[in-house]
Backbone of each chain as ProteinMPNN parsed JSONL, in Angstrom:
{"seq_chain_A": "XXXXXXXXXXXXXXXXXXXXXXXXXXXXXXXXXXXXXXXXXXXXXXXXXXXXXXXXXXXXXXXXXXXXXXXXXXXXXXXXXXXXXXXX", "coords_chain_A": {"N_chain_A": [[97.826, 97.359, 121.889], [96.86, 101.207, 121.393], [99.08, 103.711, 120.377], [99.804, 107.102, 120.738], [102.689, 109.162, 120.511], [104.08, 111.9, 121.418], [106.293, 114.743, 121.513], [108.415, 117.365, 122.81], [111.368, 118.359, 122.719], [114.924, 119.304, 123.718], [117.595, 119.696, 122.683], [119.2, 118.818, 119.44], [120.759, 116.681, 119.203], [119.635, 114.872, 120.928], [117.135, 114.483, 120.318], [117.357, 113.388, 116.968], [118.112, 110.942, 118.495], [116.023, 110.042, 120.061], [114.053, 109.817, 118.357], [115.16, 107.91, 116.406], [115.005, 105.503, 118.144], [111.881, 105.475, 118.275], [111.175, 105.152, 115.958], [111.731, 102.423, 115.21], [109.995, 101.224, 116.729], [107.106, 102.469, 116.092], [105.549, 104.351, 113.894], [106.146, 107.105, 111.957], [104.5, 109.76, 111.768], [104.422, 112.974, 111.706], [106.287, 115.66, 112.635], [106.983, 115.75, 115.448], [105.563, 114.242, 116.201], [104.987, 110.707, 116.497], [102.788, 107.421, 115.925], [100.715, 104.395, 116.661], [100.314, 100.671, 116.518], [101.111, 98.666, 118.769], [102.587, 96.194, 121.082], [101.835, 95.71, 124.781], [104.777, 94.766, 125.922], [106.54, 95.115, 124.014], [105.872, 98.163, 123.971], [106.876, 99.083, 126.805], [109.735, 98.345, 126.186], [110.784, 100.287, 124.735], [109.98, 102.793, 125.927], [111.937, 102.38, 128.18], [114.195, 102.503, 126.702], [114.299, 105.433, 125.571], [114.036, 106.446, 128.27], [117.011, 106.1, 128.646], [118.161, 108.4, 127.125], [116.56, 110.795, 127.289], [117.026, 113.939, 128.576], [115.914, 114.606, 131.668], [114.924, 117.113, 133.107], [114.421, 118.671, 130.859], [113.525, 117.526, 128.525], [110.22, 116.472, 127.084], [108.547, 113.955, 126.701], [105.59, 112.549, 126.007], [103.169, 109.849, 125.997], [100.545, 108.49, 124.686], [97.782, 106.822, 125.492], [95.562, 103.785, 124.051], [94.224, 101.277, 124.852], [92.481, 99.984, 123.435], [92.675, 99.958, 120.194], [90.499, 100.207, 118.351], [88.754, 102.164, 120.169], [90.188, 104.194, 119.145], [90.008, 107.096, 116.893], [91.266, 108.686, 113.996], [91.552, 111.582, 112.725], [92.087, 113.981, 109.692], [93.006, 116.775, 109.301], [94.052, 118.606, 105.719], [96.931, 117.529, 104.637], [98.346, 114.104, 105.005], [100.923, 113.179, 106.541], [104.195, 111.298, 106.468], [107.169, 110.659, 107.526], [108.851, 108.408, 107.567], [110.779, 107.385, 105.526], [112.95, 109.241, 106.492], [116.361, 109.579, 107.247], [118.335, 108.802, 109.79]], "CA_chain_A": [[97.267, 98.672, 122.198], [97.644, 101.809, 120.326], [99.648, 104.949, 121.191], [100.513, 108.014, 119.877], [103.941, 109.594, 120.807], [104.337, 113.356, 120.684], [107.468, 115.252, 121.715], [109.653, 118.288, 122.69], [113.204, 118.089, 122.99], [115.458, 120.957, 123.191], [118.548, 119.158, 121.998], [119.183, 117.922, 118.5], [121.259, 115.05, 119.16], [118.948, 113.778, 121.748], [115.978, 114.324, 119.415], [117.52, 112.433, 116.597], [118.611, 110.112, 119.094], [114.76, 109.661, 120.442], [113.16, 109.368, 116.896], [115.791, 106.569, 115.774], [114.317, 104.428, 119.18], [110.86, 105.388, 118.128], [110.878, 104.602, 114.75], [112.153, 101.047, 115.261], [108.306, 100.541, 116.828], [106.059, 103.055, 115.639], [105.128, 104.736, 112.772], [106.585, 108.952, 112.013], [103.608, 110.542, 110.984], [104.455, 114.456, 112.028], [107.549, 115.911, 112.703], [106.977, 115.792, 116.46], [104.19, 112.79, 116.536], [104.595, 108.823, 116.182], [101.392, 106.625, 116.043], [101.158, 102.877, 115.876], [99.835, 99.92, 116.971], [102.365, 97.943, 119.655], [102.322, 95.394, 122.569], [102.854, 96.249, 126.019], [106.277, 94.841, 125.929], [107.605, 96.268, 123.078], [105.856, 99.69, 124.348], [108.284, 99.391, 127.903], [111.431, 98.384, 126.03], [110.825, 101.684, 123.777], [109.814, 103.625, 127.041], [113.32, 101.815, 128.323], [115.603, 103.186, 125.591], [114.072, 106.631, 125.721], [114.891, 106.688, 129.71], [118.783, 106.096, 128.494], [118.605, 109.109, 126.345], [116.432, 112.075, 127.604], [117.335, 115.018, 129.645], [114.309, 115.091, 132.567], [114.498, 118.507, 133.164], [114.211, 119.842, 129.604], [113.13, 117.21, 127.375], [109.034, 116.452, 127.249], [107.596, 112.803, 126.231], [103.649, 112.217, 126.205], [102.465, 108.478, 125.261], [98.741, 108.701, 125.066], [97.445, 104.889, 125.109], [94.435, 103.365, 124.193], [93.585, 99.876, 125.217], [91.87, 98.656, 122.031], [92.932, 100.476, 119.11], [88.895, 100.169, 118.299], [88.42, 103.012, 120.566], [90.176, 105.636, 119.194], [90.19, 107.477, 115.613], [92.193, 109.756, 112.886], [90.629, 112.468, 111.469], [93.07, 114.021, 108.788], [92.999, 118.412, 107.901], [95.237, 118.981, 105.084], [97.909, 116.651, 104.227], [98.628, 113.016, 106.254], [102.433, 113.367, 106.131], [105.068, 110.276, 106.134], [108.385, 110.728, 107.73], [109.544, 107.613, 108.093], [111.649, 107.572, 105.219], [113.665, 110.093, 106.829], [117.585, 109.192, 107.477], [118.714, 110.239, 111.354]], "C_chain_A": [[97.695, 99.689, 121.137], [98.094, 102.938, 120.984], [99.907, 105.767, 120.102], [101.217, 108.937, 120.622], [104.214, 111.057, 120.407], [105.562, 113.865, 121.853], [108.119, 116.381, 121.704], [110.728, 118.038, 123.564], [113.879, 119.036, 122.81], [116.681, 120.612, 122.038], [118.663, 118.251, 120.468], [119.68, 116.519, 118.613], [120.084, 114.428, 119.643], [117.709, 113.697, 120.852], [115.917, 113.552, 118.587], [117.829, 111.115, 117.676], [116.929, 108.984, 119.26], [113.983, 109.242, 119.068], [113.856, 108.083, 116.11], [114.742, 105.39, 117.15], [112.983, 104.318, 118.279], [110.37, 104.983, 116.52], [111.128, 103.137, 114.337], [110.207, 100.795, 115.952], [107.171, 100.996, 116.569], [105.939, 103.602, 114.663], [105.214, 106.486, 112.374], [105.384, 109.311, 111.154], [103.453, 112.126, 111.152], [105.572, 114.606, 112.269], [107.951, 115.443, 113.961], [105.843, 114.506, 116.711], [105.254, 111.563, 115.323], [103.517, 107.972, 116.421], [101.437, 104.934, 115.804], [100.459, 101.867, 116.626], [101.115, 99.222, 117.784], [101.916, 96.905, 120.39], [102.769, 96.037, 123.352], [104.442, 96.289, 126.392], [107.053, 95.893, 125.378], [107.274, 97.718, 124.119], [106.917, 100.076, 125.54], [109.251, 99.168, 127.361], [111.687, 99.466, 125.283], [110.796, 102.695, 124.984], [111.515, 103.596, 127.679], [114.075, 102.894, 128.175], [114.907, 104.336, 125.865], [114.209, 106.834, 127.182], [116.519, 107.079, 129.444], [118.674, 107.691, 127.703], [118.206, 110.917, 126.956], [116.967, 112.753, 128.654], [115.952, 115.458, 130.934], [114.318, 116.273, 132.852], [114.48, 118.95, 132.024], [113.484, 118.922, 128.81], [111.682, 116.84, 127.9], [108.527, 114.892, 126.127], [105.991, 112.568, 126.423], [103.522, 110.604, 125.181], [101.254, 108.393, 125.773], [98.343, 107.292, 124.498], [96.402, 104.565, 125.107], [94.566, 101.707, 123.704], [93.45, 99.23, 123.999], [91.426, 99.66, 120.914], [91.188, 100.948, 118.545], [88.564, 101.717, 118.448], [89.057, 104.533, 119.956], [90.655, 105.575, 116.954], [90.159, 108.538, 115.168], [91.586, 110.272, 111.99], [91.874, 113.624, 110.967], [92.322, 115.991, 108.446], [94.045, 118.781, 107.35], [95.847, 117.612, 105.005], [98.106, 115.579, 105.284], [100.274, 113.028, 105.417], [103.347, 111.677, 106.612], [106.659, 110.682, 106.976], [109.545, 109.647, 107.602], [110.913, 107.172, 106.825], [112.967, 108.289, 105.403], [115.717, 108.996, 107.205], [118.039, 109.786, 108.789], [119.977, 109.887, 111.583]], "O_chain_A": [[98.509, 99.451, 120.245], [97.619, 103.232, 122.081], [100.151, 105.45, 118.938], [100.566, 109.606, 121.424], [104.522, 111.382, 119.26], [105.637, 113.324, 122.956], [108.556, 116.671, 120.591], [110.87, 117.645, 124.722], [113.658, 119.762, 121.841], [116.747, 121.066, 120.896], [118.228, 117.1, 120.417], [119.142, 115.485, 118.217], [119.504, 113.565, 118.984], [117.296, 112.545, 120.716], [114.966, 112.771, 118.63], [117.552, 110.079, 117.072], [116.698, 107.843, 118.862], [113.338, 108.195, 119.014], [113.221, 107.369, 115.334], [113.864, 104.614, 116.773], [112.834, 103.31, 117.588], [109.262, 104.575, 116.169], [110.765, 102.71, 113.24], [109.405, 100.1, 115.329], [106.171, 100.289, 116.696], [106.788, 102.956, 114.049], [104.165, 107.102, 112.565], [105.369, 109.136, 109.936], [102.394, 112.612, 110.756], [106.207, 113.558, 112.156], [109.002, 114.805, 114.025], [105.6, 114.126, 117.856], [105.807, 111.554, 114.223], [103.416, 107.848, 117.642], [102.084, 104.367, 114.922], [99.884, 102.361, 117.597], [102.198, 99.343, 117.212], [100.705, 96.691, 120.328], [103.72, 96.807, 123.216], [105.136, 97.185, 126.871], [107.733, 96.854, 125.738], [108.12, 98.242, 124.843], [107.669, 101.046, 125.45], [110.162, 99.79, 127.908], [112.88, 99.707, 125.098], [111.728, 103.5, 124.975], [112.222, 104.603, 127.655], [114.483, 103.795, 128.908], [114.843, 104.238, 127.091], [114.77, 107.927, 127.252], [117.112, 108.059, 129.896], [119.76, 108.188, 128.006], [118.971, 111.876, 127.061], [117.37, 112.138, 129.641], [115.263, 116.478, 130.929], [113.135, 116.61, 132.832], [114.555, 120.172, 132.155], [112.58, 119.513, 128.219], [111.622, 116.82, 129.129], [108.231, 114.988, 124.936], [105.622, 112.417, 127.588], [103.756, 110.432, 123.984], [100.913, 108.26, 126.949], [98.544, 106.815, 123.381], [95.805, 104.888, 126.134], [94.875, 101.17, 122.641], [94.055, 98.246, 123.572], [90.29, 100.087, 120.706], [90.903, 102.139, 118.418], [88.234, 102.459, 117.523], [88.605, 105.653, 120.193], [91.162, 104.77, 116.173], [89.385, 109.417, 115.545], [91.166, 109.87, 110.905], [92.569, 114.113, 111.858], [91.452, 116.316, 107.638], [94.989, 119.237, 107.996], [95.185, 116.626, 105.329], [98.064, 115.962, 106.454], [100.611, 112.929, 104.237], [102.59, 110.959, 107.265], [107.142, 111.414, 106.113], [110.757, 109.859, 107.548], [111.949, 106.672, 107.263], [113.943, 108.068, 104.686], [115.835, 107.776, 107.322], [118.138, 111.002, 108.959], [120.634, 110.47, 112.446]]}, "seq_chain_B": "XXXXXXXXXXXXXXXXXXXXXXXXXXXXXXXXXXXXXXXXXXXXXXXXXXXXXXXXXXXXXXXXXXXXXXXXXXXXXXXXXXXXXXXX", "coords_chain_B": {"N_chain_B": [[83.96, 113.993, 124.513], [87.153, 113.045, 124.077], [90.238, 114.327, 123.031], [93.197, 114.475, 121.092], [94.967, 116.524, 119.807], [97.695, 117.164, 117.1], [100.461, 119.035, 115.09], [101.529, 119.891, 111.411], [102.704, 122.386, 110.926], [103.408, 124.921, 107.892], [103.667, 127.835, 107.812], [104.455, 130.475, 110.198], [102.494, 132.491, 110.524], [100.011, 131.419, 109.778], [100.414, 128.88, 111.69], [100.201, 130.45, 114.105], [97.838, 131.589, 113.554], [96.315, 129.256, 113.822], [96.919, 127.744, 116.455], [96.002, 129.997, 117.742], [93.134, 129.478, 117.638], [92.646, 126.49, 118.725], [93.23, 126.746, 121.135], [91.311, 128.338, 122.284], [89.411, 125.915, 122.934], [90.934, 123.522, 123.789], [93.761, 122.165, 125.559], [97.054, 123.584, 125.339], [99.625, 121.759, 125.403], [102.331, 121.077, 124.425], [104.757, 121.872, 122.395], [103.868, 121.357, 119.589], [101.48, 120.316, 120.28], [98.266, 119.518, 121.004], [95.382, 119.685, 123.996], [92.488, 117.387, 125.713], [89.385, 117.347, 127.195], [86.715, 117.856, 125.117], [83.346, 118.855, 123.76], [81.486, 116.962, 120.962], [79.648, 118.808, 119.64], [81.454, 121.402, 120.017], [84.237, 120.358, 118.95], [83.698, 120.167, 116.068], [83.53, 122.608, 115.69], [85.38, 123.732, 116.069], [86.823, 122.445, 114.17], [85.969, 123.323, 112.167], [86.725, 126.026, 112.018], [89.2, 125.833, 111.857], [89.976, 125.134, 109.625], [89.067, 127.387, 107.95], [91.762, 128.527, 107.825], [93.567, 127.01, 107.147], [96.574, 126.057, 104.788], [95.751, 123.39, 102.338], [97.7, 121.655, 100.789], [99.954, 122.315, 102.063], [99.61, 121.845, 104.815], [99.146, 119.983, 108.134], [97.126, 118.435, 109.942], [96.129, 116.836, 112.593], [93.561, 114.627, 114.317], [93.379, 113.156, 116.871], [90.82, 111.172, 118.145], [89.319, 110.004, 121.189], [85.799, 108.641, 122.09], [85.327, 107.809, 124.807], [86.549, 109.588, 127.584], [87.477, 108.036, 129.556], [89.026, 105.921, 128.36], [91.645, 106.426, 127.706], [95.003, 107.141, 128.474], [97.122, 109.107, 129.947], [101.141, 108.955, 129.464], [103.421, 110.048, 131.249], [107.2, 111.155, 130.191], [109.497, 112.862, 131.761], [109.563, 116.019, 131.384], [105.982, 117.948, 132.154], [104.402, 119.64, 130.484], [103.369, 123.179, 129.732], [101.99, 125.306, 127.747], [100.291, 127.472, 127.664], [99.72, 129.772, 128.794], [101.31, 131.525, 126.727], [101.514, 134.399, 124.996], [99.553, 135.015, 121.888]], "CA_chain_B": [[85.281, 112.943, 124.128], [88.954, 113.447, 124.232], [90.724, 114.8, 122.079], [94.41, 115.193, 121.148], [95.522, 117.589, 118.285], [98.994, 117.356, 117.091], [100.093, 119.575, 113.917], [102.879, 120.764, 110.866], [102.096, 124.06, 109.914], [105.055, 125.437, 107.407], [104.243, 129.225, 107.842], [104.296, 130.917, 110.782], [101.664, 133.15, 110.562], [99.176, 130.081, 109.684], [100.707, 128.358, 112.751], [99.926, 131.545, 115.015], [96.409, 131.668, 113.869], [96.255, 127.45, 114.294], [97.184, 127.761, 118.167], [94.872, 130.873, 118.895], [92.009, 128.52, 117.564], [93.1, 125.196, 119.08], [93.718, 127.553, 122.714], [90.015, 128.64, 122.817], [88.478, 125.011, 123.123], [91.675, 122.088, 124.209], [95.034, 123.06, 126.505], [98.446, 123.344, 125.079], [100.129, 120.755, 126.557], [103.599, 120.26, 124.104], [104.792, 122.828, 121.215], [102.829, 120.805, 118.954], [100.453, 119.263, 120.532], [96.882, 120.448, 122.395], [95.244, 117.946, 124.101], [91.38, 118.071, 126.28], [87.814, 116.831, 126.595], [85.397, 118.506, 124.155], [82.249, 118.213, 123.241], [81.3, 117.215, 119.509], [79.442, 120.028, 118.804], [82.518, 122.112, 119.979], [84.995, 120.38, 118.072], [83.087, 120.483, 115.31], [83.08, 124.291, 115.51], [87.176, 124.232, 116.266], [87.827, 122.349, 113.133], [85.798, 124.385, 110.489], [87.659, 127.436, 111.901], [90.414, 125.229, 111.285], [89.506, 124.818, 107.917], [89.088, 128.261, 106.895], [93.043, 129.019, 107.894], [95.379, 125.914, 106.608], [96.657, 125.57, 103.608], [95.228, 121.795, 102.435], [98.353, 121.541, 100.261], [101.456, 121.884, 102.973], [99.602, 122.133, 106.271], [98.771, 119.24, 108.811], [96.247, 118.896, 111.378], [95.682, 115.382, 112.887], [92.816, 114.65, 115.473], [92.835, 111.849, 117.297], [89.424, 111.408, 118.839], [88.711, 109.097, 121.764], [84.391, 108.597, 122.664], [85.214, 107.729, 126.281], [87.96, 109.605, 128.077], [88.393, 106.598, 130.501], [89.635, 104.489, 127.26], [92.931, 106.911, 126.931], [96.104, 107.272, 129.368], [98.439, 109.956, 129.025], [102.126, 108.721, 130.521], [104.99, 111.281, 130.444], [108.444, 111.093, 130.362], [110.667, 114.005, 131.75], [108.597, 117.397, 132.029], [104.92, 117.885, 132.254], [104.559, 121.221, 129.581], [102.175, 124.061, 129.5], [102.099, 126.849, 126.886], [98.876, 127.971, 127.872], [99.976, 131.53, 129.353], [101.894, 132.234, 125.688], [100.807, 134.923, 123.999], [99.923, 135.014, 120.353]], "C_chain_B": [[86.141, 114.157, 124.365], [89.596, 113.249, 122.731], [92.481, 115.153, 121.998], [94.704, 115.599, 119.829], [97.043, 117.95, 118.041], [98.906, 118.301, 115.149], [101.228, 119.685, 113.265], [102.341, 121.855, 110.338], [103.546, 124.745, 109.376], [105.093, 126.682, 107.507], [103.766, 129.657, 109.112], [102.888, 131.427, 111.626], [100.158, 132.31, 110.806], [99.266, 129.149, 110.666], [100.09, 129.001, 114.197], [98.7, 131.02, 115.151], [95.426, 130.272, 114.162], [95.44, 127.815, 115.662], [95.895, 128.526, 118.724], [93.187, 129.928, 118.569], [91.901, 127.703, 118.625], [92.979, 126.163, 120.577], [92.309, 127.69, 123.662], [89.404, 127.162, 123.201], [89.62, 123.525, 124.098], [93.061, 123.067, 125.183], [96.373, 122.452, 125.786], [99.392, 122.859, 125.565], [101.842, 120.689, 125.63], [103.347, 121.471, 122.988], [103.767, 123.038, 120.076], [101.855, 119.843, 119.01], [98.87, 120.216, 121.687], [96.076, 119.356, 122.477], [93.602, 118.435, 125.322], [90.146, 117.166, 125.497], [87.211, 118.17, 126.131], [84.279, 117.979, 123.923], [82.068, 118.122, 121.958], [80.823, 118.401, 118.917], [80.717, 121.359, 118.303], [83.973, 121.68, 119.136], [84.826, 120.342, 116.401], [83.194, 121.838, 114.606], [84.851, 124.656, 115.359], [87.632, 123.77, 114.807], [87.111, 123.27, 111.861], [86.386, 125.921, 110.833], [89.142, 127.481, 111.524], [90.649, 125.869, 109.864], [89.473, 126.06, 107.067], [90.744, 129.434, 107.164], [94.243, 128.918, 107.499], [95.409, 126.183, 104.951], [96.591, 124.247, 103.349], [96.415, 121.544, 101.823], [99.765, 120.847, 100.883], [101.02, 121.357, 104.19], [99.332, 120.662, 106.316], [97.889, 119.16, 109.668], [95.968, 117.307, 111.224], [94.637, 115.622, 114.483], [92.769, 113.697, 115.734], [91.948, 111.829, 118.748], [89.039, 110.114, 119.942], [86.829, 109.454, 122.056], [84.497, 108.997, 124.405], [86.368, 108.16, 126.625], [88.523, 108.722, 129.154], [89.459, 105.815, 129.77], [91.044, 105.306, 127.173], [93.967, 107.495, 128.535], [96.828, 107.942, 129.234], [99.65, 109.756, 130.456], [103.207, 109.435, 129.83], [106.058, 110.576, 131.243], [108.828, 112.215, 130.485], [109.364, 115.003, 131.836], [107.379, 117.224, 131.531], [104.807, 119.355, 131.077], [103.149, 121.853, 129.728], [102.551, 125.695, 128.75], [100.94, 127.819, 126.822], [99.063, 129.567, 128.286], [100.786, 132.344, 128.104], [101.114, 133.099, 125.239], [100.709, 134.828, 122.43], [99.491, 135.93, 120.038]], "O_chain_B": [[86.059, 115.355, 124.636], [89.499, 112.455, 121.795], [92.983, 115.986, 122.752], [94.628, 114.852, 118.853], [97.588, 118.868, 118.655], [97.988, 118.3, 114.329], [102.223, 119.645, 113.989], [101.601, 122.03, 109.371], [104.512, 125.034, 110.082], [106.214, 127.176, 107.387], [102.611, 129.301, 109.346], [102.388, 131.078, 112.695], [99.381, 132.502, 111.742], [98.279, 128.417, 110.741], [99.638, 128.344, 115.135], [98.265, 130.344, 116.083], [94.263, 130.217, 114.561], [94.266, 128.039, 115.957], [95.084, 128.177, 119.581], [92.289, 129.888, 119.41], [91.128, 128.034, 119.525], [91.931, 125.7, 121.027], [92.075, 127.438, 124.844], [88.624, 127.378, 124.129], [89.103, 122.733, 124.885], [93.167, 124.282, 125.351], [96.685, 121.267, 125.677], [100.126, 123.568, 126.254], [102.683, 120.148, 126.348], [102.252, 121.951, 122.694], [103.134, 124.017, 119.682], [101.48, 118.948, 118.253], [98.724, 121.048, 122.582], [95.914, 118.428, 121.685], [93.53, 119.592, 125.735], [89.908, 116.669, 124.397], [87.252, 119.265, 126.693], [84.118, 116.76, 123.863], [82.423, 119.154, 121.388], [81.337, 118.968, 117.953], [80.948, 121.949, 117.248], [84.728, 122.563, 118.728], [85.776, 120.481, 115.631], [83.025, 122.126, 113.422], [85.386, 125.567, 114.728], [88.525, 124.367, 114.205], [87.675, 123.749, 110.877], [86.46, 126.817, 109.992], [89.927, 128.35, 111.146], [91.3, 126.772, 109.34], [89.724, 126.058, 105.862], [90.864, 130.618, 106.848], [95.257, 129.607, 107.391], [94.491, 126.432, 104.17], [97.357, 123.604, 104.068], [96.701, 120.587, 102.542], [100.392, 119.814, 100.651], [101.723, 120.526, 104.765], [99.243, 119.975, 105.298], [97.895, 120.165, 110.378], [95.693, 116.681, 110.201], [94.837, 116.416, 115.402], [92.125, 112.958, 114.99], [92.198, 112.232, 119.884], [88.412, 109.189, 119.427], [86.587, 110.648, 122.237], [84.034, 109.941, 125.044], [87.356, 107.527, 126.252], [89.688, 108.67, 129.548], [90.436, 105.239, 130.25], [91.78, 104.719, 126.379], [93.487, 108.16, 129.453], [97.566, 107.68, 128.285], [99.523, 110.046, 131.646], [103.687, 109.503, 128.699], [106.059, 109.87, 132.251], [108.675, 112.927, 129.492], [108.297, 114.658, 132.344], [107.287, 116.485, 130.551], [105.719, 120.121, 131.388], [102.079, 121.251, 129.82], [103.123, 126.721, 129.119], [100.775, 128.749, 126.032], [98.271, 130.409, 127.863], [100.982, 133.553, 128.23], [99.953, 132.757, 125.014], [101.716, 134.582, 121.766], [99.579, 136.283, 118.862]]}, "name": "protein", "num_of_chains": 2, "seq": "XXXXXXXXXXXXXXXXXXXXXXXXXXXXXXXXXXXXXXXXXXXXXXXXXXXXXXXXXXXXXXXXXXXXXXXXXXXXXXXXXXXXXXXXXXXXXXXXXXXXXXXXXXXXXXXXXXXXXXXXXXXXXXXXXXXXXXXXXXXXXXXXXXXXXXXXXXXXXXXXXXXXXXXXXXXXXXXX"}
């Protein structure tokens, strides 16, 4: 399937904390967005680890999922940005 | 279709006038994120107002466009968000 992962977090730690999980299965393409192709599995053991970490009253996860990658598509204004080099 | 709009905008001001775009047609669901069925014509109309605000150089704007909003799932973690009553 494919998902794309967007995010507010109030806390830095927990933010780096959440973007190290999410970058082990998806792909940093925004500061606050991850996109990627996955399996169901993987997608719950990532859902998982981000249970262990956030704060439910403050922090905000959205995984928007589509079935068969097919169905959905990336239209680009301005710059397609890269993060994943990043160091957390 | 469905639509979710995630973004980096590096100046402020250019960020402001983003949102009040993005506000009139999808719902501000996450800092950086606005999310909502549209119709083509109407997003159509949201991104060339886009277009005459970003800088193509620094800015970001990603659309990811489902056809059918049956085909897309949105599952949260931790709070549900709405910035919809902000002013800009």
């Amino acid at each position: 399937m494919y998902v794309i992962v967007t995010y507010d977090i109030t806390d830095d730690k927990r933010l780096n904390k959440v973007r190290k999980v999410l970058k082990k299965y998806l792909y940093w393409c925004q500061l606050s967005t991850f996109e990627g192709e996955i399996s169901e599995g993987k997608l719950e053991k990532c859902k998982s680890e981000i249970f262990d970490i956030i704060n439910f009253e403050e922090d905000s996860i959205y995984f928007f999922e589509v079935k068969n990658p097919k169905n959905i598509v990336k239209k680009v204004i301005g710059i397609e940005k890269n993060y994943m080099d990043n160091i957390l």
